[in-house]
C-alpha positions in Angstrom: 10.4 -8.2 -5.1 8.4 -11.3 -5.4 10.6 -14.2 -5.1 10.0 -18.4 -5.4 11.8 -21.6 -4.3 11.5 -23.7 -6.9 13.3 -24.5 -10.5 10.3 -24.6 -12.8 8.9 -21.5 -13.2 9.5 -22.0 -17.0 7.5 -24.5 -16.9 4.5 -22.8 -15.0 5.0 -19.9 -17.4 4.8 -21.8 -20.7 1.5 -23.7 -19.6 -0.3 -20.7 -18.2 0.3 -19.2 -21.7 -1.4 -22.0 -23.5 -4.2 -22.2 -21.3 -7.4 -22.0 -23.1 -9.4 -18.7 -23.0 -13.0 -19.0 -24.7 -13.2 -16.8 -27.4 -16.6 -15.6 -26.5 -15.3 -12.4 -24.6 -14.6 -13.8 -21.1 -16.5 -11.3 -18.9 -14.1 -12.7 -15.7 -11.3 -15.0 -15.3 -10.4 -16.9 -12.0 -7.2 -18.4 -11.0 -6.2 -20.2 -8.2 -2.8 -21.3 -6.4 -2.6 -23.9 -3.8 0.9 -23.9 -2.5 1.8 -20.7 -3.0 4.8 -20.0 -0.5 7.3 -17.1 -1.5 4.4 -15.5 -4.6 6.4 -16.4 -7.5 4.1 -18.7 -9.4 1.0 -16.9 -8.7 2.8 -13.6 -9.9 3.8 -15.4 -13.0 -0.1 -16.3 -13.6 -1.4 -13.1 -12.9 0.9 -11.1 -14.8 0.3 -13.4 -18.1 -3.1 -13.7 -18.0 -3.4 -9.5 -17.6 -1.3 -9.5 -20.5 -3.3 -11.6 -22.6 -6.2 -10.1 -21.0 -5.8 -6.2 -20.7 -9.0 -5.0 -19.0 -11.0 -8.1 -18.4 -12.0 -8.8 -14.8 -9.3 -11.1 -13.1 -9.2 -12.6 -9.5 -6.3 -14.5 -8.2 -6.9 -16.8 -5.2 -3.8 -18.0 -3.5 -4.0 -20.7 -0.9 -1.1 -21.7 1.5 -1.1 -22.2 5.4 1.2 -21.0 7.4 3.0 -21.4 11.3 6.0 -23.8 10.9 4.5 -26.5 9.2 5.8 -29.4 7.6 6.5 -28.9 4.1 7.0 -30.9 2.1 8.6 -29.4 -1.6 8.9 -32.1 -4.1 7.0 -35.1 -3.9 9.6 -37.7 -3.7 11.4 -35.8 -0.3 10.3 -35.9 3.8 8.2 -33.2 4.7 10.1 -30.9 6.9 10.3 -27.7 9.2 10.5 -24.8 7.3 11.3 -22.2 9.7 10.6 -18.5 7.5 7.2 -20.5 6.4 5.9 -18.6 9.7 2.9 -16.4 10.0 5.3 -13.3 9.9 6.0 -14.6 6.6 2.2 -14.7 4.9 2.4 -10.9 6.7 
């Protein structure tokens, strides 16, 4: 199971449901993540934009690095050492 880290997931799942899809029959949609950590936002995009899109060619990039770095999660904290943000992790 797919888990996250953060408290607004509600949030990310209301705006990806009002993003604006052209109506002239989309032949591929493209999402992207940067920060992606435990999955559970880009899950959330991918799983409403397949729903709103059944059969329409979708990619997903997800961008994160990994091997103990600094994080830093909210933007008003320190970065610090996340120890499970480890390569085993992205694995």
């Amino acid at each position: 199971m797919i888990q996250g880290d953060s408290v607004e997931y509600d949030k990310l799942a209301e705006w990806v449901k009002t993003l604006p899809i052209y109506s002239e029959s989309p032949s591929q949609i493209l999402t992207c993540e940067i920060g992606v950590r435990e999955g559970l936002g880009s899950q959330i995009i991918m799983d409403e934009i397949t729903r709103r899109l059944p059969g329409v060619r979708y990619k997903h990039i997800a961008i994160d690095p990994y091997g103990n770095l600094p994080y830093q999660h909210y933007d008003n904290s320190p970065g610090k050492q996340v120890f499970d943000y480890s390569d085993q992790m992205k694995d």
